[in-house]
Residue frames relative to the residue before (quaternion, step in Angstrom):
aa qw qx qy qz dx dy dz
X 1.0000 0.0000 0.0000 0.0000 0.00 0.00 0.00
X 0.6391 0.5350 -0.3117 0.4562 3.26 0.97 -0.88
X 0.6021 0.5223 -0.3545 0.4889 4.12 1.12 -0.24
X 0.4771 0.6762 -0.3548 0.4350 3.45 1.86 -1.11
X 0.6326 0.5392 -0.2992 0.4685 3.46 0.72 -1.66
X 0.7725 0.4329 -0.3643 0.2882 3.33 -0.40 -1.53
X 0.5788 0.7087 -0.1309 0.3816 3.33 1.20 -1.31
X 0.6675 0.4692 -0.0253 0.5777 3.28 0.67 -1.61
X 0.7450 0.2474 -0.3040 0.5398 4.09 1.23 0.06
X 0.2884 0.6506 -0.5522 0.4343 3.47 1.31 0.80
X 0.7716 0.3904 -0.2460 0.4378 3.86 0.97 -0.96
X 0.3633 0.7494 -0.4222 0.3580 3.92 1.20 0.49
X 0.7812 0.0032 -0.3366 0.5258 2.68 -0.75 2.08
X 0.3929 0.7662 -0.3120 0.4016 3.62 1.17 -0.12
X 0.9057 0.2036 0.0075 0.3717 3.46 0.41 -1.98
X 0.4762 0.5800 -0.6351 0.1830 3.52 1.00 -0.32
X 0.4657 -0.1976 -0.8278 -0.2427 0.89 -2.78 0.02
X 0.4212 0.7709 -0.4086 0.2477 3.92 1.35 -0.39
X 0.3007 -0.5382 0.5855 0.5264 4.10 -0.86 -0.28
X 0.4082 -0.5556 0.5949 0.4131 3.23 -1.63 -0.46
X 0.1392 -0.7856 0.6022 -0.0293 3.90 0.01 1.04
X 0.2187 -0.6629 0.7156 0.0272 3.64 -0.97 1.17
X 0.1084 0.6735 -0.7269 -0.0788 3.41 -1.53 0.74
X 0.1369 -0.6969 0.7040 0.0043 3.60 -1.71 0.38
X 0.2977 -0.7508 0.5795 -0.1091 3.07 -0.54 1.93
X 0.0797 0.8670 -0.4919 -0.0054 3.68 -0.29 1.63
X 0.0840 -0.8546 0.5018 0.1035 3.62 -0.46 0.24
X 0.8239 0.1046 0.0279 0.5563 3.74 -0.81 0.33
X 0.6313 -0.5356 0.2632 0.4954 3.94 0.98 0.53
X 0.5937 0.3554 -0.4079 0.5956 3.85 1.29 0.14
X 0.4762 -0.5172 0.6660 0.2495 2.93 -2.38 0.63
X 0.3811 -0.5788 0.7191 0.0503 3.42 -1.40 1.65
X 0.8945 0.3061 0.0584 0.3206 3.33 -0.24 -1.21
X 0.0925 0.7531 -0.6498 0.0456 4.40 -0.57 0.43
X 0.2227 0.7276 -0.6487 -0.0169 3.89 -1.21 0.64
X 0.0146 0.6890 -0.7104 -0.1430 3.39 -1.48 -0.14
X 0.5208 -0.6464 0.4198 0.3670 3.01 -1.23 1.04
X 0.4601 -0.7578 0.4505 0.1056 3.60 -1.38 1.39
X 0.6305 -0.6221 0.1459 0.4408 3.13 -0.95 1.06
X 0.6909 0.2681 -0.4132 0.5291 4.20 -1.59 0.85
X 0.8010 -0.3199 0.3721 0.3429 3.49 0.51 0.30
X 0.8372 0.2588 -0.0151 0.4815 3.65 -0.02 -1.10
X 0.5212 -0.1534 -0.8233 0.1640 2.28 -1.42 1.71
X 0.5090 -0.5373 0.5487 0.3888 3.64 -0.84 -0.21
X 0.6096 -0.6146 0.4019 0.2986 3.14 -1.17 1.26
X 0.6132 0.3833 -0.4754 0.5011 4.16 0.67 -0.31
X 0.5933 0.5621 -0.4663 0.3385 4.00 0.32 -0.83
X 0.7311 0.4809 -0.2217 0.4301 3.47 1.32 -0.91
X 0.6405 0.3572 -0.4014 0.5487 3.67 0.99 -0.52
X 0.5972 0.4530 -0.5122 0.4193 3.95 0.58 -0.69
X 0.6197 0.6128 -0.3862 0.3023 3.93 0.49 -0.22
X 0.6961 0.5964 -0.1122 0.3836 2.58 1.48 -1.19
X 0.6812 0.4355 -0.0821 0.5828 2.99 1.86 -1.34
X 0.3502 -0.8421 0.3970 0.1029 3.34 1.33 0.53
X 0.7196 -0.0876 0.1877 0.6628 3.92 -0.58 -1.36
X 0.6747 0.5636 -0.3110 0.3611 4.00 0.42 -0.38
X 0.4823 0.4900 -0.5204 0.5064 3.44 1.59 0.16
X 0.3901 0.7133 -0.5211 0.2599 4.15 0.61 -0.26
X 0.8507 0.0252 0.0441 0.5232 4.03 0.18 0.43
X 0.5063 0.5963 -0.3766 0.4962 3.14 1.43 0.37
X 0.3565 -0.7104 0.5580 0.2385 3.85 -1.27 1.00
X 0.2613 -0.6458 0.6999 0.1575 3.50 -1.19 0.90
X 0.4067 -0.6769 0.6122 0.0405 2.91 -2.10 1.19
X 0.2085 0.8489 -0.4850 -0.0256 3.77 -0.15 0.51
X 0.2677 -0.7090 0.5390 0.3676 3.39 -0.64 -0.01
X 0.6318 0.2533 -0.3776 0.6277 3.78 -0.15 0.10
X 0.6561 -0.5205 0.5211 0.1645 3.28 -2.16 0.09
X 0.2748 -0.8009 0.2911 0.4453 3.88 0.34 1.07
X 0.6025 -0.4576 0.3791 0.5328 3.69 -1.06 0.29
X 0.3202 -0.6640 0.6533 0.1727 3.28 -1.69 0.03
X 0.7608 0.3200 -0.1591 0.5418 3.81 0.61 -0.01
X 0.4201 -0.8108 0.3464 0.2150 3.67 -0.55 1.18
X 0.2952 -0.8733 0.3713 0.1111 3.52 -0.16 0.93
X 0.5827 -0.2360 0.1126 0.7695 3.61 0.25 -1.27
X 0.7694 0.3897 -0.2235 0.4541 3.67 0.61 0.34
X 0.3620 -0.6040 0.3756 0.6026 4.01 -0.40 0.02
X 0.7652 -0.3608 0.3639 0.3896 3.17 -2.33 -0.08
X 0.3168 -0.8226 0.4014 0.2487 3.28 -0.76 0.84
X 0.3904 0.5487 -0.4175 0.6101 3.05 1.78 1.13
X 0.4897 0.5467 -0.4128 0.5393 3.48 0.77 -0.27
X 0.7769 0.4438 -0.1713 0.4124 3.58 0.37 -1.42
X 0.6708 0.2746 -0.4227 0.5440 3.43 0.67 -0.24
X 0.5674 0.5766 -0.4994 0.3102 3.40 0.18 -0.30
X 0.5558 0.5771 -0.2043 0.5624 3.71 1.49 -1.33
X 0.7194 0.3764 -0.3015 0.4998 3.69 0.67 -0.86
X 0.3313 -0.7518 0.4512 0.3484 3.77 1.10 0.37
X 0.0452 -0.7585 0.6314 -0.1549 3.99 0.33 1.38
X 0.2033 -0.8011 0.5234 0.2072 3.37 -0.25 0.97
X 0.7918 0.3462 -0.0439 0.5013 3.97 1.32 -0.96
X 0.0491 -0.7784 0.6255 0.0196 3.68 0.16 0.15
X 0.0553 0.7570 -0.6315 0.1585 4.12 -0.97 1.24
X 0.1993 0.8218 -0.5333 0.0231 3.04 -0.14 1.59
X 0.5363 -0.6063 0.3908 0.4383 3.68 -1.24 0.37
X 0.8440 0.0307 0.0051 0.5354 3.73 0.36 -0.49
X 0.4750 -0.6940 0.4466 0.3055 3.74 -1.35 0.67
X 0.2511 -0.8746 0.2971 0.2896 3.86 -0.39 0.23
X 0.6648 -0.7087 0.1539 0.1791 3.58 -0.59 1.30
X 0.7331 0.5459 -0.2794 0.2940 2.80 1.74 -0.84
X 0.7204 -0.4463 0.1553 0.5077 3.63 -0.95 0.89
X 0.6624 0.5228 -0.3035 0.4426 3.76 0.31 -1.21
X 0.7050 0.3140 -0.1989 0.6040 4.28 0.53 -0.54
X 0.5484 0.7243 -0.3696 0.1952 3.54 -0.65 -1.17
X 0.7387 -0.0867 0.0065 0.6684 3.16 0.69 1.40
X 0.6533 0.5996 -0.3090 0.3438 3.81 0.81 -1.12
X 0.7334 0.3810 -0.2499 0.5045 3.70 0.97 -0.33
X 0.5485 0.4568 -0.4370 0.5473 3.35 1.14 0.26
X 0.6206 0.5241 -0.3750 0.4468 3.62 0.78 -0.33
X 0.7211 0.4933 -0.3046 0.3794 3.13 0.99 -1.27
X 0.5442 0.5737 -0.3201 0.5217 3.55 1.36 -0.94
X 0.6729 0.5125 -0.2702 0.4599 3.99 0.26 -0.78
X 0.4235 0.7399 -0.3270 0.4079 3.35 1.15 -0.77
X 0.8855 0.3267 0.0588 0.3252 2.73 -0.04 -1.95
X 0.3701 -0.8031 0.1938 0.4248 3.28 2.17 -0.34
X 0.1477 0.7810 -0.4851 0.3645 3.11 1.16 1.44
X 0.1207 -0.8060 0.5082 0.2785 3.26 -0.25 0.56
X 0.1803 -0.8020 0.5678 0.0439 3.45 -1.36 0.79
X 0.0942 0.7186 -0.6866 0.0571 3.81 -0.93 1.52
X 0.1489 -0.8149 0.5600 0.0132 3.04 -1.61 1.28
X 0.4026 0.6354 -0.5623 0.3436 3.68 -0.89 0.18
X 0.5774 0.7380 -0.3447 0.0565 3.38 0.58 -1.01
X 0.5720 -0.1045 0.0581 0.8115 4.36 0.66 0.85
X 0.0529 -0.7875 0.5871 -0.1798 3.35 -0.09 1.44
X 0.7159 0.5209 -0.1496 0.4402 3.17 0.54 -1.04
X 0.5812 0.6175 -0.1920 0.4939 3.18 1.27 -1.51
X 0.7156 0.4385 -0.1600 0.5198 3.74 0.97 -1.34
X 0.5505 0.4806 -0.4508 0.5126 3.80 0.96 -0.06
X 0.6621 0.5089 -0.3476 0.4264 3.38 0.60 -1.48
X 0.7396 0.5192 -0.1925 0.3826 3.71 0.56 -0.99
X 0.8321 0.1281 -0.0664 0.5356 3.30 1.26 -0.32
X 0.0504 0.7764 -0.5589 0.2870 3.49 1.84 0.79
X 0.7618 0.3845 -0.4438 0.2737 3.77 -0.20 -0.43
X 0.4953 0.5945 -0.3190 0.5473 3.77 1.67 -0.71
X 0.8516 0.2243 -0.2140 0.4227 3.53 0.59 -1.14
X 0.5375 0.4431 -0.5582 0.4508 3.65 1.04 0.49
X 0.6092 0.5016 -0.3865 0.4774 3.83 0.59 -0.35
X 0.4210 0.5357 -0.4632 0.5668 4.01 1.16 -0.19
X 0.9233 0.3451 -0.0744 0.1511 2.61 -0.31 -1.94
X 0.7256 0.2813 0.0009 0.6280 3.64 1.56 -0.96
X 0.6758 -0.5682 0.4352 0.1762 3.39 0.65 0.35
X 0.8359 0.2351 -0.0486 0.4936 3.72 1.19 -0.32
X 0.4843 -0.6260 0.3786 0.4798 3.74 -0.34 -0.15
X 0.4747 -0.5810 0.5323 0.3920 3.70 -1.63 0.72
X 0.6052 -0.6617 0.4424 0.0112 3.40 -1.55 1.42
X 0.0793 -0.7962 0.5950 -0.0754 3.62 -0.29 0.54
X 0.2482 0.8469 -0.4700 0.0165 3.65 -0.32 0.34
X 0.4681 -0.8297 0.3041 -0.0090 3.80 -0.08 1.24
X 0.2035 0.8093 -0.5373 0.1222 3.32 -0.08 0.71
X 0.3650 -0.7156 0.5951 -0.0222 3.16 -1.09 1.26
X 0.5249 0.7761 -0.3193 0.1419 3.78 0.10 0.29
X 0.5508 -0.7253 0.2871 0.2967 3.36 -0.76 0.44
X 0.6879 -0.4325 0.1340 0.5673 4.19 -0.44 0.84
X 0.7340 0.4823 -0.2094 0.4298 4.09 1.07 -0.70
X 0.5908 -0.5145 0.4517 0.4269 3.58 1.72 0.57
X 0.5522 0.4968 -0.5472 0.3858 4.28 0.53 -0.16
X 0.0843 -0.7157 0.6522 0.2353 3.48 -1.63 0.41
X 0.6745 0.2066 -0.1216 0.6983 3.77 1.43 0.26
X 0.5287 -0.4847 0.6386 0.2788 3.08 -2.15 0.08
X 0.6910 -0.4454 0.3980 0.4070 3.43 -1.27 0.61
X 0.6432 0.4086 -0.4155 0.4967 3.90 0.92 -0.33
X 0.5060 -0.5460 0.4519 0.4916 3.93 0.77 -0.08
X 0.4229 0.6245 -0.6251 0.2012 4.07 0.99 -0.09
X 0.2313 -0.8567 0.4609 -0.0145 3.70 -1.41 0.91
X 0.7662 0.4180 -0.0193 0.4877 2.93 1.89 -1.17
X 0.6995 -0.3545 -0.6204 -0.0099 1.23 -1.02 1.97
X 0.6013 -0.5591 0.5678 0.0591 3.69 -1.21 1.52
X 0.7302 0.0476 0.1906 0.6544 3.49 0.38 -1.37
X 0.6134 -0.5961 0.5014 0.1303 2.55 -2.12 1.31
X 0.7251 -0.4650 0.3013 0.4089 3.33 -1.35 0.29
X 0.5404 0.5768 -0.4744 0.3875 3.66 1.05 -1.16
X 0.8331 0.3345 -0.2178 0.3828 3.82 0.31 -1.82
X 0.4327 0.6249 -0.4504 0.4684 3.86 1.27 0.30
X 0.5526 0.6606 -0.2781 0.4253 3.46 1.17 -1.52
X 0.7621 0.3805 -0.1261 0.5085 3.83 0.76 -1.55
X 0.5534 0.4465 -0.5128 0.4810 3.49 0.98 -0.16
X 0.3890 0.7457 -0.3362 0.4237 4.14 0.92 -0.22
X 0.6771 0.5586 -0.1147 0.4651 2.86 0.78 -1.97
X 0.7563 0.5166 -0.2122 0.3407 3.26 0.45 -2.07
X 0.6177 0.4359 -0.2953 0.5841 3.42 1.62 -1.48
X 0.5552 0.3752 -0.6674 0.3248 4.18 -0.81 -0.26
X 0.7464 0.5564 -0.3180 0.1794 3.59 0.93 -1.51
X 0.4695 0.7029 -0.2262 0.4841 3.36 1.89 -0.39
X 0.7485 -0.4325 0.4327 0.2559 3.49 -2.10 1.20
X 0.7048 -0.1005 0.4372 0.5496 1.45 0.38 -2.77
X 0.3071 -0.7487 0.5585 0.1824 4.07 -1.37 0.26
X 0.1643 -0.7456 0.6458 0.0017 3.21 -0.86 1.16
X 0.1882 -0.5472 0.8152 0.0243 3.39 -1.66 0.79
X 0.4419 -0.4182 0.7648 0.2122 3.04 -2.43 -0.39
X 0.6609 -0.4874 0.4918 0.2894 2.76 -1.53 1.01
X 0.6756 0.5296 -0.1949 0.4744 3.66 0.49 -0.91
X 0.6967 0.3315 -0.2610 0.5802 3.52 0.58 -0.56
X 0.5905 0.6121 -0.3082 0.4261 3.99 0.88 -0.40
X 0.6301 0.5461 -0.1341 0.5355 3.23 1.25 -1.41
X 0.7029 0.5163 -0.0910 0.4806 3.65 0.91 -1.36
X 0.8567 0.2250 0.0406 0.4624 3.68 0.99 -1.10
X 0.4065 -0.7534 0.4968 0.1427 3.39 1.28 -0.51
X 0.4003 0.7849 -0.4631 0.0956 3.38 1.00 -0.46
X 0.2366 -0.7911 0.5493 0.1279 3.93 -1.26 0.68
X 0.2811 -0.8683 0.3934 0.1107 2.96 1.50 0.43
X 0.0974 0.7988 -0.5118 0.3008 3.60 1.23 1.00
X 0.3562 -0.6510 0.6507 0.1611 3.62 -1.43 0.35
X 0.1644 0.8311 -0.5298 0.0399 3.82 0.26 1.09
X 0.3861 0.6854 -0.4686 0.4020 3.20 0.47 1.71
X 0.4364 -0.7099 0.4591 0.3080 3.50 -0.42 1.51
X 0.8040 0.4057 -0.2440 0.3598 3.03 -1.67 1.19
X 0.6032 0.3278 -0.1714 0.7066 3.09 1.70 -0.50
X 0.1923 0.8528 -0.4636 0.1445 3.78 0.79 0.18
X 0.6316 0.4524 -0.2981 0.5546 3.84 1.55 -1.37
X 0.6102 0.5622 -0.5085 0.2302 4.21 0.61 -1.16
X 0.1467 0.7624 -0.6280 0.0529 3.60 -0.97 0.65
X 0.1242 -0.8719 0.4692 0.0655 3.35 0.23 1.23
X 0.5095 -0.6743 0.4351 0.3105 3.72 -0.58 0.23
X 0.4074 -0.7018 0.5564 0.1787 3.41 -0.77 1.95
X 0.1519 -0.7048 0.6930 0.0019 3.38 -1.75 0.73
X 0.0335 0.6469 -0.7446 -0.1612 3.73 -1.14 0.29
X 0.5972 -0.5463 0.5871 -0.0128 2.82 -2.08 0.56
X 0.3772 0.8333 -0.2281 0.3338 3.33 1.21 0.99
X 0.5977 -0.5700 0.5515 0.1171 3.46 -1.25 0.08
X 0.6447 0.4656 0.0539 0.6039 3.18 1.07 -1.81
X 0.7430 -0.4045 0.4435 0.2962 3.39 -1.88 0.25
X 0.2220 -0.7227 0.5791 0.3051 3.57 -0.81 -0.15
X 0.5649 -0.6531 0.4275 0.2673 3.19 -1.10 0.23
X 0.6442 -0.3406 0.2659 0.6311 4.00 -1.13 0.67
X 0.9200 -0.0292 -0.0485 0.3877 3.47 -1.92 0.51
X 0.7449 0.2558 -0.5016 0.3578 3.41 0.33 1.40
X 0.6550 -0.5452 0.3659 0.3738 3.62 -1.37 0.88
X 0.3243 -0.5976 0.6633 0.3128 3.86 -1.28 -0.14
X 0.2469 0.7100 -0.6582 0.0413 3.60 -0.79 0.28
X 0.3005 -0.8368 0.4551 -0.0482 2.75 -0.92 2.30
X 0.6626 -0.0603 -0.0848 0.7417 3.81 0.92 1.07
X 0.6940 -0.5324 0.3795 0.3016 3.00 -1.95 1.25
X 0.6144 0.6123 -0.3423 0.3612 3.65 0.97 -0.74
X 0.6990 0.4225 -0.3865 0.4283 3.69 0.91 -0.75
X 0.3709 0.7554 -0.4432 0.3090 3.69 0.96 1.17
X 0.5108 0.5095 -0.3465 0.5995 3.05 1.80 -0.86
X 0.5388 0.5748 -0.4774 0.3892 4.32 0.59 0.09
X 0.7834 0.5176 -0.2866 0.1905 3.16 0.62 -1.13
X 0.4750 -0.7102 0.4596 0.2425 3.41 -0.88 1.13
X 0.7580 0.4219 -0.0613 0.4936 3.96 -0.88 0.51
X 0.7218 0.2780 -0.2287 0.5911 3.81 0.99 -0.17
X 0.3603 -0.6738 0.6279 -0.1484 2.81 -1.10 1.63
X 0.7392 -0.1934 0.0203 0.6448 3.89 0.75 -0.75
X 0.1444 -0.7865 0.5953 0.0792 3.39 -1.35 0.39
X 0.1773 -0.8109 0.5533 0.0698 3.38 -0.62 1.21
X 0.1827 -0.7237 0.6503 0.1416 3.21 -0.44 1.65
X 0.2329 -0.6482 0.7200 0.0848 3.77 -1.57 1.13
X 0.6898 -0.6592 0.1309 0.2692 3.83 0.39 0.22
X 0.5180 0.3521 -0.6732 -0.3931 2.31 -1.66 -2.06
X 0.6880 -0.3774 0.3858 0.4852 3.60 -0.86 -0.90
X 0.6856 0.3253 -0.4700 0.4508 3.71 0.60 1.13
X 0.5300 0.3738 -0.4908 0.5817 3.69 1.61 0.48
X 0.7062 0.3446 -0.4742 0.3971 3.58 0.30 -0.23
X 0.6128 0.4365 -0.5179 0.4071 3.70 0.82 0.16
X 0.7056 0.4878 -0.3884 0.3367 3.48 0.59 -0.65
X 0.5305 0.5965 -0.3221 0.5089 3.54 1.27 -0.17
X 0.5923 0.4204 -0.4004 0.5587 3.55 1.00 -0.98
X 0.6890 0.6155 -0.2654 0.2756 3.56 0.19 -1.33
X 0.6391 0.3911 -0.1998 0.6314 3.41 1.39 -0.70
X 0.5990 -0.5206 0.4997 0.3472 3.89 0.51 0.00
X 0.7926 0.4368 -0.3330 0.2647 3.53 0.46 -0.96
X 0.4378 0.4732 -0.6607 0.3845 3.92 0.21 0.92
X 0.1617 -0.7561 0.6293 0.0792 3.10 -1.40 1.45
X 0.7042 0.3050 -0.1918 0.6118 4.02 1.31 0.17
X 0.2046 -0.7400 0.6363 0.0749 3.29 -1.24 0.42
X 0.1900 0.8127 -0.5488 -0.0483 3.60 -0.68 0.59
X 0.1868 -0.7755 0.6027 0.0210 3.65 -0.06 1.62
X 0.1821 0.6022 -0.7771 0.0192 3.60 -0.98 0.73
X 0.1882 -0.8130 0.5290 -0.1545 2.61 -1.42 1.63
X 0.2502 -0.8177 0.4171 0.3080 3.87 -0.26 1.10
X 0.6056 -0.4666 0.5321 0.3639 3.29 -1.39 -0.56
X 0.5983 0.6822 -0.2814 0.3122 3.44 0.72 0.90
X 0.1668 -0.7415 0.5939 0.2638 3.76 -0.14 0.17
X 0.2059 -0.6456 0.7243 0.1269 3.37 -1.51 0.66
X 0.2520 -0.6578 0.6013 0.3772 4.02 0.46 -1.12
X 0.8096 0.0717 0.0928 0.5751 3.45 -0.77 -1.80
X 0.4945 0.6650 -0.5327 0.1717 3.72 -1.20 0.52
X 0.6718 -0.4788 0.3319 0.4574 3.83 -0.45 -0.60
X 0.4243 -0.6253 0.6352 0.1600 3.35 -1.23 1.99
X 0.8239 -0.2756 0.4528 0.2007 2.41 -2.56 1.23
X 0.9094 -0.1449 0.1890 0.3410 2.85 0.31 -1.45
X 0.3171 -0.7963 0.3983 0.3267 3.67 -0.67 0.08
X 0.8231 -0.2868 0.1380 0.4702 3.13 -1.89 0.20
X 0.2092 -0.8243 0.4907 0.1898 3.89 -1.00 0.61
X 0.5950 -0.4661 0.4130 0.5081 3.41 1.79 -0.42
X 0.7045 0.5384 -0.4056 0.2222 3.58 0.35 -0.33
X 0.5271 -0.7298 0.3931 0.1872 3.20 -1.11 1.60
X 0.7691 0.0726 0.0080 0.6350 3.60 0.60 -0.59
X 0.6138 -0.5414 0.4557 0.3500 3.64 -1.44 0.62
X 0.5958 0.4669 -0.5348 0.3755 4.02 0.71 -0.35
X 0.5646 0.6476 -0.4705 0.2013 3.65 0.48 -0.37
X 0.7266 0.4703 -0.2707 0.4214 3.07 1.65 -0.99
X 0.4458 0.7422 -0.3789 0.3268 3.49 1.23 0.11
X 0.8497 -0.1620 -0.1326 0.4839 3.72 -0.60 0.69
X 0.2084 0.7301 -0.6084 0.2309 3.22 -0.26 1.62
X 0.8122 0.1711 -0.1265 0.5432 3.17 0.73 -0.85
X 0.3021 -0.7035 0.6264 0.1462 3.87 -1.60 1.06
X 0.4983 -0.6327 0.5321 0.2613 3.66 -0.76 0.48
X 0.1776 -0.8180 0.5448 0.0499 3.69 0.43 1.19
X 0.8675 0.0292 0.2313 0.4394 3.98 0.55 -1.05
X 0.0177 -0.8134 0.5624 -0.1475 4.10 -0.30 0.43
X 0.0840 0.7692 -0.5906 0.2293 3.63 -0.02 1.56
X 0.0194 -0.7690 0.5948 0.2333 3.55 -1.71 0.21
X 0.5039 -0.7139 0.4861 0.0137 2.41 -1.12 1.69
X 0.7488 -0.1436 0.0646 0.6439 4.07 1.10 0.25
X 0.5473 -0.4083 0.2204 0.6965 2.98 -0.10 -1.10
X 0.6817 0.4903 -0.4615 0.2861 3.94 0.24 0.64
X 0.4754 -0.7485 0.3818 0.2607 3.58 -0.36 1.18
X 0.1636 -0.6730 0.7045 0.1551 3.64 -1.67 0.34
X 0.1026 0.7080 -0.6950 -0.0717 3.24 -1.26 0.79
X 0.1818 -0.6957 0.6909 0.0750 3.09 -1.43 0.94
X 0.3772 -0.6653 0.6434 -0.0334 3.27 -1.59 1.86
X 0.0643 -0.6397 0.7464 0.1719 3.70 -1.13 -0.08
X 0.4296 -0.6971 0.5405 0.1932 3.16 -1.56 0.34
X 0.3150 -0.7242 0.5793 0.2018 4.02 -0.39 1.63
X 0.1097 -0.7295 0.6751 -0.0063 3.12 -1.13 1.48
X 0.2229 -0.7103 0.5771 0.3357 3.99 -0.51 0.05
């Protein structure tokens, strides 16, 4: 399962509105079979390892990380198909919410007398596909919101200079963070100030071109979206996760509205003093509000400047 995962994030930013779902098709203690779901969605990541595994899926247990569909789409059910590929075992990490599947491909798989056990790197498979299952689940895409700043909370000098905050290593992963993205959003203020092209300039990643957003009021400029308050995210067709990159009035208005489900702080080894917060004012009335929102999820160095990554505790 744990190859399923790794696999199954080769197709980030690639498939929405689809997840990106990894399967691994094992048989006699060897892997027969490898898919991820391909870019727009289609094929599905089993259609691709049963291809792969040809006659040798016949008694062999597939790994997936999501739950196969249950209803043919632009393709058959990819429960249907294993079932046709005579899969004797079926091992998935999580069941999938959306209305059409949900419980329905485990039925359909059992049916036929496949056995079917789930849970398996559960967690692992939320984290990996949080943007499918926050759009299931809430109505909107899973949040991501970036900050770049120095040990005193500064993302600039009182002149707005920025470049460069961080070293190349923790620039390098912000790259990463964007192929894995819908879409990228700035502020109007940080657009105006920086110009940013929010390009992916990492070999190998050469096709990812996520869709640019501003945070605005106003019009947007050629090739980017307008989005007139963090809420009109839960509109947007196609976007599975969005990685908001800032300044400090989109990452407040996002805090302020509730809707950042990740944090990633990479932080240099530097003092600035006086210059330009992380962020701005979020609204909070007293200091208990800010108490247990966020869990430390993860803590890497990245050169010598650190990343931590927070989730947000929801009850």
């Amino acid at each position: 399962m744990e190859e399923a995962i790794v696999l199954g994030e080769r197709g980030r930013g690639q498939t929405a509105p689809n997840p990106s779902v990894g399967c691994v098709i094992v048989r006699n203690g060897g892997t027969v079979g490898r898919g991820w779901t391909q870019p727009g969605g289609r094929p599905h990541a089993e259609a691709v390892a049963l291809a792969e595994a040809g006659a040798q899926a016949r008694g062999a247990t597939a790994y997936v990380t999501l739950e196969p569909c249950a209803v043919p789409g632009r393709g058959p059910a990819c429960a249907d198909a294993l079932i046709e590929a005579g899969i004797a075992r079926v091992v998935a990490a999580i069941s999938d919410p959306f209305h059409h599947v949900n419980g329905d491909g485990f039925d359909k798989l059992r049916g036929a007398g496949i056995i079917v056990e789930v849970g398996a790197c559960a967690a692992e498979a939320e984290r990996s596909m949080a943007g499918f299952l926050t759009r299931q689940r809430l109505g909107r895409p899973f949040v991501t919101l970036k900050l770049a700043m120095s040990l005193d909370g500064r993302i600039a000098l009182p002149s707005g200079e920025s470049r460069w905050i961080t070293g190349e290593e923790a620039r390098t992963d912000v790259h990463r963070e964007r192929a894995r993205a819908d879409m990228i959003l700035v502020g109007r203020g940080t657009y105006q100030a920086d110009s940013p092209s929010l390009d992916i300039r990492l070999e190998g990643y050469e096709d990812r071109a996520p869709r640019r957003a501003l945070l605005t009021a106003g019009d947007a400029p050629e090739g980017w979206e307008a989005i007139r308050a963090p809420e009109a995210v839960a509109a947007l067709p196609g976007v599975n996760d969005l990685l908001v990159e800032g300044g400090a009035g989109a990452a407040a208005a996002f805090l302020a509205a509730d809707l950042v489900d990740r944090l990633l702080i990479y932080r240099a080894p530097i003092l600035i003093g006086a210059g330009k917060s992380a962020i701005g004012d979020i609204g909070l009335a007293s200091l208990a509000e800010a108490h247990g929102r966020w869990s430390l999820a993860e803590t890497r160095m990245l050169g010598i400047d650190r990343l931590d990554v927070y989730e947000r505790v929801r009850s």
